[in-house]
C-alpha positions, 0 to 999 in steps of 0.5 A: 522576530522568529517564532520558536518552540518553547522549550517546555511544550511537549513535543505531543503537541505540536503532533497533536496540533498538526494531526487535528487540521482539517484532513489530517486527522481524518486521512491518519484514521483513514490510512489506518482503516485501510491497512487494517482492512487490507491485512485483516484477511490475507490468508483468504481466499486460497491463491486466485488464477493470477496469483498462482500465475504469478507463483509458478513464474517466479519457482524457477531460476532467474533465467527461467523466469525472464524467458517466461516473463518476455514469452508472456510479454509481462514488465519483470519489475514486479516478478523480479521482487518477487523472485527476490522473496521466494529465495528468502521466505517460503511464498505462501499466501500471505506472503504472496498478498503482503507487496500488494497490502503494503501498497494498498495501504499507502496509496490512501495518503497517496491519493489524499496528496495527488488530490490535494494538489488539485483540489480542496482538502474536501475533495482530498479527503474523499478521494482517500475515503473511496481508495479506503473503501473501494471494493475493487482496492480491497481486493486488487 
């Protein structure tokens, strides 16, 4: 006999049922602490030494940025979307940290499932805790 849903169950709760196991519900919270405290500040400080290396790399032409990026010795794949962005919105701060939040933020489950893979949901879920709170993921 196959198991259904029952028709008259709320979908709710069959999210509800699979965010409540264990390391669900707290990898849920914690991917959403992270990203919180990725964005909550992006605007501060003004542009560190990288960020304004990184700025000055992508202001000129496509050409330009390539001679500079294989000058330099640097992989193009991140200055590439960069570039892509700065010819559709003006690359202020926030919008230089956004890429970096974004990824920030989900390396949290991504680590909770690399670990996952390996280890007990325990272990797991600290694994996601430490990137949640790292100083060093917070600001790099």
């Amino acid at each position: 006999m196959s198991e259904t849903r029952d028709e008259a169950t709320p979908i709710w709760r069959d999210w509800l049922a699979a965010a409540t196991k264990p390391g669900v519900g707290a990898l849920i919270a914690l991917t959403i602490i992270g990203g919180v405290l990725r964005f909550i500040r992006l605007s501060h400080p003004p542009l560190l030494y990288d960020e304004a290396a990184t700025y000055l790399r992508i202001t000129g032409s496509l050409r330009e940025m390539f001679d500079t990026l294989r000058d330099d010795g640097f992989p193009p794949l991140h200055y590439l979307v960069y570039w892509m962005m700065s010819r559709v919105i003006r690359m202020t701060p926030v919008m230089m940290r956004l890429i970096p939040a974004i990824c920030g933020t989900a390396l949290i489950p991504a680590m909770y499932f690399l670990a996952r893979q390996m280890t007990s949901r325990r272990v797991a879920t600290l694994a996601a805790a430490l990137t949640c709170f790292s100083a060093w993921m917070l600001v790099y």
